[in-house]
PDB file of N, CA, C and O in Angstrom:
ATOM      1  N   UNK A   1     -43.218  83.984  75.401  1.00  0.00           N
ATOM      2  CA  UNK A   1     -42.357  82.999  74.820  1.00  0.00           C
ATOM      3  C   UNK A   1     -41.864  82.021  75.881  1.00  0.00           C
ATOM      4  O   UNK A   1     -41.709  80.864  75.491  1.00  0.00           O
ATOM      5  N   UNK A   2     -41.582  82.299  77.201  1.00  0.00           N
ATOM      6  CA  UNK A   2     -40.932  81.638  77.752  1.00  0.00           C
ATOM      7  C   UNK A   2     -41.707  82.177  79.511  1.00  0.00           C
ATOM      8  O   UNK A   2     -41.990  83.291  79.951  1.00  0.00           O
ATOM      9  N   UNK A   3     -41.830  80.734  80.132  1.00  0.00           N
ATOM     10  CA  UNK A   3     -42.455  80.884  81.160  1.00  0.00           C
ATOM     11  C   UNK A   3     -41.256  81.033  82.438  1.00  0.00           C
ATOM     12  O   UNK A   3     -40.182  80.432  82.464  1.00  0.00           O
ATOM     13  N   UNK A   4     -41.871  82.199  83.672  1.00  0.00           N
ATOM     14  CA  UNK A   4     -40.933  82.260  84.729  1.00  0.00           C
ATOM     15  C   UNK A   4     -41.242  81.728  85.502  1.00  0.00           C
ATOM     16  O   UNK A   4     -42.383  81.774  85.960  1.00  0.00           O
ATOM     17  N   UNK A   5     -40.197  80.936  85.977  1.00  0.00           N
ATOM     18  CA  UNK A   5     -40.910  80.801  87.855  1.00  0.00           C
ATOM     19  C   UNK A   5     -39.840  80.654  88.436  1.00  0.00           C
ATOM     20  O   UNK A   5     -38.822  80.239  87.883  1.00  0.00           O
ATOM     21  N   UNK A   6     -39.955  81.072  89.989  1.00  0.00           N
ATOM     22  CA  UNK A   6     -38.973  80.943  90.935  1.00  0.00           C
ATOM     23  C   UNK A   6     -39.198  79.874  91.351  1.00  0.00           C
ATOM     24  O   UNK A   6     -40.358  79.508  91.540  1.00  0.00           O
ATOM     25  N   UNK A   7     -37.934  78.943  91.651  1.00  0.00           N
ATOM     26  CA  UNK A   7     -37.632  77.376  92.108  1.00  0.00           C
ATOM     27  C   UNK A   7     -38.014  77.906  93.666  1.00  0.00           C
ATOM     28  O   UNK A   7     -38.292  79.103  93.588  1.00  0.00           O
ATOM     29  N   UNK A   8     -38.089  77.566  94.632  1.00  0.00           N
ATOM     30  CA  UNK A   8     -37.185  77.675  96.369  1.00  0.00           C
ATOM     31  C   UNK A   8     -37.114  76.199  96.580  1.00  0.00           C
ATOM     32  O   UNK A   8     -37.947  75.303  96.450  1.00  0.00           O
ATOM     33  N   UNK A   9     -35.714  76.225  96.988  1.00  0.00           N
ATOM     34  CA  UNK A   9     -34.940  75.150  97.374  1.00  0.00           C
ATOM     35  C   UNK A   9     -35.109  75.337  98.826  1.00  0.00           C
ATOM     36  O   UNK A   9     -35.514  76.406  99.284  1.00  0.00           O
ATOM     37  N   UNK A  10     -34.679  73.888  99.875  1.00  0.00           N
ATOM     38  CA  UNK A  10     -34.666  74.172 101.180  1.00  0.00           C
ATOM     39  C   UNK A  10     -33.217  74.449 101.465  1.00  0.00           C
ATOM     40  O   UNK A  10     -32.862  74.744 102.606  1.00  0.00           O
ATOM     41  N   UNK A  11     -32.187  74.347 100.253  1.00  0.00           N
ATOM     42  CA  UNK A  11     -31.091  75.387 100.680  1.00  0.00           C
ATOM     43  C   UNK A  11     -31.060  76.100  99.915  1.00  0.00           C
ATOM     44  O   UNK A  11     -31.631  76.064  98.825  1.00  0.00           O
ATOM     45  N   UNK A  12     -29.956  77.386 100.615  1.00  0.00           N
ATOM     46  CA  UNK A  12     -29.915  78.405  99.748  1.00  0.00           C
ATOM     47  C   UNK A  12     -28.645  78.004  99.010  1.00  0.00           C
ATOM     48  O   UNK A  12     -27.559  77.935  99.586  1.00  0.00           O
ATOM     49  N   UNK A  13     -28.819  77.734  97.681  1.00  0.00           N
ATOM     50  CA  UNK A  13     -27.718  77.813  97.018  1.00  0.00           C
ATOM     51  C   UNK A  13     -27.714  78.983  95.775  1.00  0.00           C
ATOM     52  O   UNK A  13     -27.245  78.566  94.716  1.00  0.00           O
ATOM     53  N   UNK A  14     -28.079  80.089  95.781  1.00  0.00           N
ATOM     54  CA  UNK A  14     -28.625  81.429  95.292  1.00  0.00           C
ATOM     55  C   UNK A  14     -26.658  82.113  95.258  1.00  0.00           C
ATOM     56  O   UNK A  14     -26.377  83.297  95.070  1.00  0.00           O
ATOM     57  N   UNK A  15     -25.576  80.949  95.497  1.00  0.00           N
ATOM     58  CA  UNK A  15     -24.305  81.732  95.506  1.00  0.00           C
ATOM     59  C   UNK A  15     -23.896  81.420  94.450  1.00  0.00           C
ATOM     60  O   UNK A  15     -23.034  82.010  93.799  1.00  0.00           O
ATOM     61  N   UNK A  16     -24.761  79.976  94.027  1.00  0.00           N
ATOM     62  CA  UNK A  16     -23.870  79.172  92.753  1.00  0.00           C
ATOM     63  C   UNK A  16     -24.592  79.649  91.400  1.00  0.00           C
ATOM     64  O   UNK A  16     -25.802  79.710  91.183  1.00  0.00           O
ATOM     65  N   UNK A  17     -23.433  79.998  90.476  1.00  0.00           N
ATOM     66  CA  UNK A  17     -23.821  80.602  89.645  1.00  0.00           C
ATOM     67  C   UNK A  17     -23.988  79.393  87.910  1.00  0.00           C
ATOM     68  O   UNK A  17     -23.076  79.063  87.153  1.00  0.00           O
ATOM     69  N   UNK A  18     -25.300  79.081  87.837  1.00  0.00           N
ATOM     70  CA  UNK A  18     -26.022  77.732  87.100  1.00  0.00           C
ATOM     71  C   UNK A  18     -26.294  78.088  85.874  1.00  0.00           C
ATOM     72  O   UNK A  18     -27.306  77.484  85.519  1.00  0.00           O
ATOM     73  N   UNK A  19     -25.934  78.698  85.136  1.00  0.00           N
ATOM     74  CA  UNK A  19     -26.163  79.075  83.793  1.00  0.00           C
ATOM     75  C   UNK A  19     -25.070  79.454  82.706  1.00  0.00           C
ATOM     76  O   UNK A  19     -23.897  79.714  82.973  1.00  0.00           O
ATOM     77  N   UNK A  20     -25.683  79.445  81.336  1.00  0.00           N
ATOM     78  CA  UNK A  20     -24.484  80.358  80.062  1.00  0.00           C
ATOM     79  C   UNK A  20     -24.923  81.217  79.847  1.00  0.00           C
ATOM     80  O   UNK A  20     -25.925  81.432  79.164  1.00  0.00           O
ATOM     81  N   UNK A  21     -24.359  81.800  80.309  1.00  0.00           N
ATOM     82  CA  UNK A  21     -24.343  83.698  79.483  1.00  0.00           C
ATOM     83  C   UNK A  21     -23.454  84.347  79.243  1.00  0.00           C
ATOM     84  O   UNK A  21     -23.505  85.478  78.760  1.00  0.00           O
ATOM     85  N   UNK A  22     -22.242  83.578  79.617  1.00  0.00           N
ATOM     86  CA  UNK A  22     -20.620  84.447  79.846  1.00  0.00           C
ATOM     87  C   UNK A  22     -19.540  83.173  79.088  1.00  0.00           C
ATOM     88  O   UNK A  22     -19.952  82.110  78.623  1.00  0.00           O
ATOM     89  N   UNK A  23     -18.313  83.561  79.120  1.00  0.00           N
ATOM     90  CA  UNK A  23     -17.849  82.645  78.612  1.00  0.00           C
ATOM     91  C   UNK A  23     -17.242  81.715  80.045  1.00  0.00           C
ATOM     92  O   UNK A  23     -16.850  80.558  79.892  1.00  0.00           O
ATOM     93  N   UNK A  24     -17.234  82.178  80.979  1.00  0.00           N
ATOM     94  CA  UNK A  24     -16.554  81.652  82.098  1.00  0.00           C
ATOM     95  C   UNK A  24     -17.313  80.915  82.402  1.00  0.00           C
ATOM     96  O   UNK A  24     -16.833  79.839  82.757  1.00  0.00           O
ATOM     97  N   UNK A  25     -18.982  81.040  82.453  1.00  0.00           N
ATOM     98  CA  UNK A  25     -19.950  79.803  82.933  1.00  0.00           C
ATOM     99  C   UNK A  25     -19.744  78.335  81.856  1.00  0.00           C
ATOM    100  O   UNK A  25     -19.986  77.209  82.290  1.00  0.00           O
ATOM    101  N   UNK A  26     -19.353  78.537  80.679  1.00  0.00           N
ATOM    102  CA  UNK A  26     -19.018  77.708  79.707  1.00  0.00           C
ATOM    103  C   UNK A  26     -17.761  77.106  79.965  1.00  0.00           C
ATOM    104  O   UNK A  26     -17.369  75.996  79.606  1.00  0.00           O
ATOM    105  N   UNK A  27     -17.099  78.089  80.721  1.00  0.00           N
ATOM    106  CA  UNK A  27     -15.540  76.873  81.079  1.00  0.00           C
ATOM    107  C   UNK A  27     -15.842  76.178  82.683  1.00  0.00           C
ATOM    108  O   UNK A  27     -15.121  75.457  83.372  1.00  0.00           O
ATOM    109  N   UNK A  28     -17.140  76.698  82.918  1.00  0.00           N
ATOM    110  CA  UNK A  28     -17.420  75.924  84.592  1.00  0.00           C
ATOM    111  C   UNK A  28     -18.044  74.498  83.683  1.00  0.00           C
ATOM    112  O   UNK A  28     -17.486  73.414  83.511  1.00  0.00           O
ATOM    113  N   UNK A  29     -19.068  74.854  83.318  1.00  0.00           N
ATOM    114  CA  UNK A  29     -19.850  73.690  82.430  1.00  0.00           C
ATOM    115  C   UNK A  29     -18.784  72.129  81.797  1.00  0.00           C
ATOM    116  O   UNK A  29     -18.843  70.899  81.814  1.00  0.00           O
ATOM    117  N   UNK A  30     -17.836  73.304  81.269  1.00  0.00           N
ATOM    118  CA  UNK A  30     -16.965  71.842  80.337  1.00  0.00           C
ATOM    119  C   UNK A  30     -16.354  71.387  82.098  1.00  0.00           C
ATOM    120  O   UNK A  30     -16.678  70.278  82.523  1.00  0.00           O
ATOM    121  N   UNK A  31     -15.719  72.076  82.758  1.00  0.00           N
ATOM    122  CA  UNK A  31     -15.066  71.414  83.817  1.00  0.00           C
ATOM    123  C   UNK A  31     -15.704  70.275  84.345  1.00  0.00           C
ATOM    124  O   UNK A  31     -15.170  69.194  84.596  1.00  0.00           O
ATOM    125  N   UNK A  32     -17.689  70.806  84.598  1.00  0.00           N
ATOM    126  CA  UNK A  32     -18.275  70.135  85.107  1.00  0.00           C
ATOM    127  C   UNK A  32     -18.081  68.822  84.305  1.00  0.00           C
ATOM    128  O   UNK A  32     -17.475  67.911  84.868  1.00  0.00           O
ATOM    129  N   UNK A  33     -18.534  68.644  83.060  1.00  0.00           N
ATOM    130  CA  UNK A  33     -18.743  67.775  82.172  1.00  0.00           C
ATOM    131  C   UNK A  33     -17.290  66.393  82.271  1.00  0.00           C
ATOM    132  O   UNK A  33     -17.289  65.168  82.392  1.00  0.00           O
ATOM    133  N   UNK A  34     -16.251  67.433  82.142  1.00  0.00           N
ATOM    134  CA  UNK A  34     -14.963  66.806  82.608  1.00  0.00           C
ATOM    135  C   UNK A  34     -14.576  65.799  83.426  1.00  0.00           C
ATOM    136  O   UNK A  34     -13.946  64.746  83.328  1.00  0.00           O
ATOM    137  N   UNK A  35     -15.501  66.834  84.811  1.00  0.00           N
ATOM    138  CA  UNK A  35     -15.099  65.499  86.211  1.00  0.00           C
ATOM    139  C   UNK A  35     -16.251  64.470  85.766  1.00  0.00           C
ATOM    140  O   UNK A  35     -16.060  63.276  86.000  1.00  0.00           O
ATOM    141  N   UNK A  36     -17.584  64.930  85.057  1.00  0.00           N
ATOM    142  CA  UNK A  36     -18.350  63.845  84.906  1.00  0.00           C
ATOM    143  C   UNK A  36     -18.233  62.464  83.978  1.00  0.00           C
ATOM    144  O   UNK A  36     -19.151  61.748  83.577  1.00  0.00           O
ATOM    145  N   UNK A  37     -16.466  62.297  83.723  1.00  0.00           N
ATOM    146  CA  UNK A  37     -16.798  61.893  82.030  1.00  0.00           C
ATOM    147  C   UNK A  37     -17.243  60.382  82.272  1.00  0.00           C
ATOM    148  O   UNK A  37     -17.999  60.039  81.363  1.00  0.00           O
ATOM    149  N   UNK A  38     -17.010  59.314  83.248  1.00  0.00           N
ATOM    150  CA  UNK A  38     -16.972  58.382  83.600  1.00  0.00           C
ATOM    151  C   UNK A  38     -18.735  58.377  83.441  1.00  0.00           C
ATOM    152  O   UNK A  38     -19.192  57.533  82.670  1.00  0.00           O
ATOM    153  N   UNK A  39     -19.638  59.235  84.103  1.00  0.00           N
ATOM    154  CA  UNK A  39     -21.044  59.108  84.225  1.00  0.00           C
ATOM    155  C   UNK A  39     -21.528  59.327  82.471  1.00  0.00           C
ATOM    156  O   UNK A  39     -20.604  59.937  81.934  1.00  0.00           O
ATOM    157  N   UNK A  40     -22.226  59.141  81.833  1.00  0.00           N
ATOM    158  CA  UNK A  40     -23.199  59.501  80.742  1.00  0.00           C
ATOM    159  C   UNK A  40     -24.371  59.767  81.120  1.00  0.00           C
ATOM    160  O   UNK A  40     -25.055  60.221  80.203  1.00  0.00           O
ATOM    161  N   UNK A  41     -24.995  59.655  82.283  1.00  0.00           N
ATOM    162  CA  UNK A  41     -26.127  60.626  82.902  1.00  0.00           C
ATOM    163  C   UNK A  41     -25.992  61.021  84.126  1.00  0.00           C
ATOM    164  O   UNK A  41     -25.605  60.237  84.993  1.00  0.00           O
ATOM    165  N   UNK A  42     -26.281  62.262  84.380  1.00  0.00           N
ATOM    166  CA  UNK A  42     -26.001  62.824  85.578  1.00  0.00           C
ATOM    167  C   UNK A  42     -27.174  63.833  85.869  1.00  0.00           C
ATOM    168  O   UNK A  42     -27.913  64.296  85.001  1.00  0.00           O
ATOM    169  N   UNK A  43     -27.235  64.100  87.184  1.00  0.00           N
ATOM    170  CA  UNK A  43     -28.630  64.574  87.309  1.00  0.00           C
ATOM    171  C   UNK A  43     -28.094  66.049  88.098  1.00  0.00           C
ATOM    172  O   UNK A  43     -26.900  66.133  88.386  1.00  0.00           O
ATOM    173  N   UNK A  44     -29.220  67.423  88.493  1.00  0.00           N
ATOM    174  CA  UNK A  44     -28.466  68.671  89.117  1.00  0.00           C
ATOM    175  C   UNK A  44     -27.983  67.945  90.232  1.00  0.00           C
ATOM    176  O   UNK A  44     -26.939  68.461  90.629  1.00  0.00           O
ATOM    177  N   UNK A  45     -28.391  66.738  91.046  1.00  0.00           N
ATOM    178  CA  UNK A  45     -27.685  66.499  92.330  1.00  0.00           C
ATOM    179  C   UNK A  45     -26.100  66.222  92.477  1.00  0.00           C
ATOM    180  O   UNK A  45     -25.182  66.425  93.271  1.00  0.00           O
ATOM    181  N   UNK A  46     -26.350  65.633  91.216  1.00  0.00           N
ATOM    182  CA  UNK A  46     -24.887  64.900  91.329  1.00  0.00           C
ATOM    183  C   UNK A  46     -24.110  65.916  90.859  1.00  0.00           C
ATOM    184  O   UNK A  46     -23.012  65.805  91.404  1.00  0.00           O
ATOM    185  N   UNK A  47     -24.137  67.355  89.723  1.00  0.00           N
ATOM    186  CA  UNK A  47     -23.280  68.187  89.820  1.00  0.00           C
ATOM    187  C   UNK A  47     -23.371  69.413  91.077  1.00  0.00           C
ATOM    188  O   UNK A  47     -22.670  70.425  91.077  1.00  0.00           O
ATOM    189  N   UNK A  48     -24.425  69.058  92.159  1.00  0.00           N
ATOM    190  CA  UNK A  48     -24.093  69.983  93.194  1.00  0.00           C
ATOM    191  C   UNK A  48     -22.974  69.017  94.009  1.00  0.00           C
ATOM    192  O   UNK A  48     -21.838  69.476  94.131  1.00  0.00           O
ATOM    193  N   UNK A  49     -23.219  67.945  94.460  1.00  0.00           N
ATOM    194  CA  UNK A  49     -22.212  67.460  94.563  1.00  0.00           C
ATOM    195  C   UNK A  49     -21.016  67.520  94.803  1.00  0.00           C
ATOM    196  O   UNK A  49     -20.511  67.624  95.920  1.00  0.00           O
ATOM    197  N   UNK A  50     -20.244  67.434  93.355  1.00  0.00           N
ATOM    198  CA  UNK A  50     -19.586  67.144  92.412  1.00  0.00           C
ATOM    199  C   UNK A  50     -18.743  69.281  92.922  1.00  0.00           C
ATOM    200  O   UNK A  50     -17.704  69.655  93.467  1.00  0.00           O
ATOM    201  N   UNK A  51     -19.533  69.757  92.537  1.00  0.00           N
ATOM    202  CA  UNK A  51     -19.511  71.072  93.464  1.00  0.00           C
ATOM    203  C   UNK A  51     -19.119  71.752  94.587  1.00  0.00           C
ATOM    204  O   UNK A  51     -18.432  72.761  94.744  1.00  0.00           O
ATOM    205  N   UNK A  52     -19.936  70.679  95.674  1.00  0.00           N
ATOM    206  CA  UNK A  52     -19.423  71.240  97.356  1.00  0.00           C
ATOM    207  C   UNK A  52     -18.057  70.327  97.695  1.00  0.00           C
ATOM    208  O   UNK A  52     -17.227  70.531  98.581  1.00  0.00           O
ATOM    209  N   UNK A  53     -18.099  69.250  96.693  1.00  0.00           N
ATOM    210  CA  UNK A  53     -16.920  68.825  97.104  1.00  0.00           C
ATOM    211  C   UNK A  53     -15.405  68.829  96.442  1.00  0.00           C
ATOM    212  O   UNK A  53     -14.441  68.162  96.818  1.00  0.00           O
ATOM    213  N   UNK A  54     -15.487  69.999  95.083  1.00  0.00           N
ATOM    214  CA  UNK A  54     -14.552  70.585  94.182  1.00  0.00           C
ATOM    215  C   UNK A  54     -14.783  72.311  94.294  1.00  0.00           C
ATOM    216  O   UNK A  54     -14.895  72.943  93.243  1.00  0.00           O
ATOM    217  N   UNK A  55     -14.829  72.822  95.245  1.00  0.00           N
ATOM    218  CA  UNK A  55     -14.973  74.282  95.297  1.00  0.00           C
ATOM    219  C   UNK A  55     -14.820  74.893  94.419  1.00  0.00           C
ATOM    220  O   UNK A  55     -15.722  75.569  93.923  1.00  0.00           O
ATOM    221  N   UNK A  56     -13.309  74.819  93.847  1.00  0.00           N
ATOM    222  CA  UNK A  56     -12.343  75.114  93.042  1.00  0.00           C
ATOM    223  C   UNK A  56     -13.940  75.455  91.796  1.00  0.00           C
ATOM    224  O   UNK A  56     -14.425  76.584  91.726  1.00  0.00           O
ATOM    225  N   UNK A  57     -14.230  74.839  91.366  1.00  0.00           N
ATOM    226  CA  UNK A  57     -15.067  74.821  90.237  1.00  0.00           C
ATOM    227  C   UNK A  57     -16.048  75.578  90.191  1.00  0.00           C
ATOM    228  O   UNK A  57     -16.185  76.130  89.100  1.00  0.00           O
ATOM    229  N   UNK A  58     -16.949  75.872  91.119  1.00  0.00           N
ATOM    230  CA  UNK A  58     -17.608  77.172  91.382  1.00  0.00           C
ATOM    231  C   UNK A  58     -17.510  78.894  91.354  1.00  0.00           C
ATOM    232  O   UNK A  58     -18.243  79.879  91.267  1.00  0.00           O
ATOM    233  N   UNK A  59     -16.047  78.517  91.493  1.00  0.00           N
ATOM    234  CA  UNK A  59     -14.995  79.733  91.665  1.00  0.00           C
ATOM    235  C   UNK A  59     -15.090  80.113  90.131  1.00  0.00           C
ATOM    236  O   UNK A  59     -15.281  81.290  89.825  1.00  0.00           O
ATOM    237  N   UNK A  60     -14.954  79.086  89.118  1.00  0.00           N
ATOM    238  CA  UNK A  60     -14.391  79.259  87.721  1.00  0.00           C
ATOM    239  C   UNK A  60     -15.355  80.852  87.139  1.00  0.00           C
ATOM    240  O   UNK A  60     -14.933  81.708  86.362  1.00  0.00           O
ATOM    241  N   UNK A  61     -16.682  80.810  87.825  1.00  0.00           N
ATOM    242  CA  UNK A  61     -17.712  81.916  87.048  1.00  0.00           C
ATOM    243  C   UNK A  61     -17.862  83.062  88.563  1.00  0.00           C
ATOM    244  O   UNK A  61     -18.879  83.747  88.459  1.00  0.00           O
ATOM    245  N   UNK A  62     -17.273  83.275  89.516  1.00  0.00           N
ATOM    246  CA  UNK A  62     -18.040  83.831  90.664  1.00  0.00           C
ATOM    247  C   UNK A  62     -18.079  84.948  90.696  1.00  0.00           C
ATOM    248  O   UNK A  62     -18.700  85.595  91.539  1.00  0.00           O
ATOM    249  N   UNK A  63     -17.196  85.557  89.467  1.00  0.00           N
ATOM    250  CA  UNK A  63     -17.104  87.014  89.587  1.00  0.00           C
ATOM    251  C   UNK A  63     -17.852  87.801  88.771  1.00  0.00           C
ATOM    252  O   UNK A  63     -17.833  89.010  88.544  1.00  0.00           O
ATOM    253  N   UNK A  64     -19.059  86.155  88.042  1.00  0.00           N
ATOM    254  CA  UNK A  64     -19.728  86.953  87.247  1.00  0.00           C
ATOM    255  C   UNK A  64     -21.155  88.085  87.971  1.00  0.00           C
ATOM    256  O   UNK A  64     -21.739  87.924  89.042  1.00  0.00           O
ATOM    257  N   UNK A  65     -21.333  88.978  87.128  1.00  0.00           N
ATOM    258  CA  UNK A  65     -22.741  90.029  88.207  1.00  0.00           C
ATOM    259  C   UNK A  65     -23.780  88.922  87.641  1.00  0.00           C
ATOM    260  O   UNK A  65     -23.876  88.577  86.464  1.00  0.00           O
ATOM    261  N   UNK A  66     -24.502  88.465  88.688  1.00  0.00           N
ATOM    262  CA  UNK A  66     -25.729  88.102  88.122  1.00  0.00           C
ATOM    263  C   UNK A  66     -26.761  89.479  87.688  1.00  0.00           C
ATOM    264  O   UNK A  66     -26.366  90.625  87.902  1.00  0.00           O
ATOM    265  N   UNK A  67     -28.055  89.211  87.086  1.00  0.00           N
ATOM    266  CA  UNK A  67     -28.815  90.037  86.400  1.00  0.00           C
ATOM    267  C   UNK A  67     -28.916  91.085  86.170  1.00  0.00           C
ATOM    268  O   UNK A  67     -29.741  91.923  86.533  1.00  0.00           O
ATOM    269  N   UNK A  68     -27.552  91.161  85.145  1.00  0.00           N
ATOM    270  CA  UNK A  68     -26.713  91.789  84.671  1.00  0.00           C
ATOM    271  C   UNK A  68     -27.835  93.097  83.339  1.00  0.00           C
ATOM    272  O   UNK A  68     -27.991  94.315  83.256  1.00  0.00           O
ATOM    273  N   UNK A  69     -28.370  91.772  82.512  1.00  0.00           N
ATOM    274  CA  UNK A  69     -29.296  92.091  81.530  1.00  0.00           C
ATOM    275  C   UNK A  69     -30.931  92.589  82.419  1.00  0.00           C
ATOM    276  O   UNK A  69     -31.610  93.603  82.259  1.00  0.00           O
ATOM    277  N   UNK A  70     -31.031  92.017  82.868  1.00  0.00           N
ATOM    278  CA  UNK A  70     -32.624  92.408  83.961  1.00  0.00           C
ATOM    279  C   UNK A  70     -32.146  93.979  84.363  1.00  0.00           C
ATOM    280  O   UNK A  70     -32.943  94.876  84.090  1.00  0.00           O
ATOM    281  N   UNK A  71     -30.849  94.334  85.011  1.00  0.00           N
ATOM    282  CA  UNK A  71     -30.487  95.261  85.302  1.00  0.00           C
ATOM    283  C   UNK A  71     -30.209  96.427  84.138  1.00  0.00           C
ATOM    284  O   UNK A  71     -30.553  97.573  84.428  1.00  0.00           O
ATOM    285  N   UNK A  72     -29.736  96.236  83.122  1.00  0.00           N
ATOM    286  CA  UNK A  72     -29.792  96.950  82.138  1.00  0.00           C
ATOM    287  C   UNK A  72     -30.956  97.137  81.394  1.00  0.00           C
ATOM    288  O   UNK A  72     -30.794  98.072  80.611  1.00  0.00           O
ATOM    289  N   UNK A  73     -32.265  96.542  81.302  1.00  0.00           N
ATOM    290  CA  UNK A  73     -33.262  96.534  80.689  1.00  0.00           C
ATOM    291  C   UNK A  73     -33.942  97.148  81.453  1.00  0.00           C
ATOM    292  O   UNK A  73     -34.924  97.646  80.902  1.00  0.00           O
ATOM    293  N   UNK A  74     -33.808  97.451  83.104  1.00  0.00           N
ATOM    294  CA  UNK A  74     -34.234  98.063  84.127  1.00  0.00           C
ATOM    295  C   UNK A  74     -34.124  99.791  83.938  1.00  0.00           C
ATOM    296  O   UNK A  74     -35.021 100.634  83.961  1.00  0.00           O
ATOM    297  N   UNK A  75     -32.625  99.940  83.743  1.00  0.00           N
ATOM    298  CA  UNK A  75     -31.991 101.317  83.609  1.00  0.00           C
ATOM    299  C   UNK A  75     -32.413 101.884  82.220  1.00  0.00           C
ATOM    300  O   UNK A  75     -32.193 103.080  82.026  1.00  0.00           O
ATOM    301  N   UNK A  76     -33.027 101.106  81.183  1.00  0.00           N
ATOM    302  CA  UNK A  76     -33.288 102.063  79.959  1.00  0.00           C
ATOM    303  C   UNK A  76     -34.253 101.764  79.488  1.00  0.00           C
ATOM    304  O   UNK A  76     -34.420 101.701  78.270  1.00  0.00           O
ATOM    305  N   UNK A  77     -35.579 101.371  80.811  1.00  0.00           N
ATOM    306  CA  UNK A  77     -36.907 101.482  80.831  1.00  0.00           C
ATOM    307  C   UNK A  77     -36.985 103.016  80.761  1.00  0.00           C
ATOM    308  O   UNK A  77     -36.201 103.839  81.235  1.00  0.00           O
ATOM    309  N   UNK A  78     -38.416 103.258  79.870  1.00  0.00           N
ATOM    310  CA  UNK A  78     -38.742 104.699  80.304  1.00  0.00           C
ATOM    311  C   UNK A  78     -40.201 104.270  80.842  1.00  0.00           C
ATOM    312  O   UNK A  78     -40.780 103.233  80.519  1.00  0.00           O
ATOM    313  N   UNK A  79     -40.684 105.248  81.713  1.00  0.00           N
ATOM    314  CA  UNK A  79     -41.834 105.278  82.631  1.00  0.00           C
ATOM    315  C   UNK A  79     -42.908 105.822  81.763  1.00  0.00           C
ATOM    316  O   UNK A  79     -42.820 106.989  81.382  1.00  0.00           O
ATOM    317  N   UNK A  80     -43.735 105.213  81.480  1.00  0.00           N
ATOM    318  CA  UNK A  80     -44.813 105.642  81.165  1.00  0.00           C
ATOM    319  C   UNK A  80     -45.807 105.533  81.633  1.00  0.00           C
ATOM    320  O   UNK A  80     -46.288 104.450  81.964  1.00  0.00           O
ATOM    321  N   UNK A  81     -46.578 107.094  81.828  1.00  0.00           N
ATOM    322  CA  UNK A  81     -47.525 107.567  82.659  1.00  0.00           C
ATOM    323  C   UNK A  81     -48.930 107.864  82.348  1.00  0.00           C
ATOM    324  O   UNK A  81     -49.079 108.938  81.766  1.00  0.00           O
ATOM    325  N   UNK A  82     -49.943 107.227  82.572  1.00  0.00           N
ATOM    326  CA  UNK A  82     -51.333 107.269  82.033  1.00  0.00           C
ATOM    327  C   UNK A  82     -51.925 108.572  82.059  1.00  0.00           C
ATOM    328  O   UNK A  82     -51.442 109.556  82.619  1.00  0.00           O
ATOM    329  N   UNK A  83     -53.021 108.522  81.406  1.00  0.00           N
ATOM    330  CA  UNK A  83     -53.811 109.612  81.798  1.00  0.00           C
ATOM    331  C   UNK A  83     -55.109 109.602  82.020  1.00  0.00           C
ATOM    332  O   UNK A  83     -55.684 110.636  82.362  1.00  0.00           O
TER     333      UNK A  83
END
């Protein structure tokens, strides 16, 4: 259904947490949206940005666990063994 791939950036920004899955990434998002209201297009640069230079806003999700679900789908794999 859905294709993976790993990005690599030439920085590591692997601290900032870029997605919805929680409700706290949804109150980072509107914040983001917030400081953006003046722009009507904005691109990921301009909310990294927008980011290193509002800390505060990064903070809003940081305590979320990332792969949270990968990790639980991990733990109630069962092993199955050929023959």
């Amino acid at each position: 259904m859905f294709n993976v791939y790993n990005y690599s950036n030439k920085q590591d920004l692997s601290y900032l947490r870029w997605c919805i899955d929680e409700e706290s990434d949804l109150l980072m998002v509107k914040k983001i949206f917030h400081k953006m209201n003046d722009k009507k297009n904005f691109s990921t640069d301009d909310i990294l940005e927008l980011i290193l230079k509002n800390p505060d806003i990064s903070k809003i999700n940081k305590d979320v666990k990332t792969n949270q679900g990968y990790e639980k789908s991990l733990s109630q794999d069962k092993l199955v063994h050929r023959e």
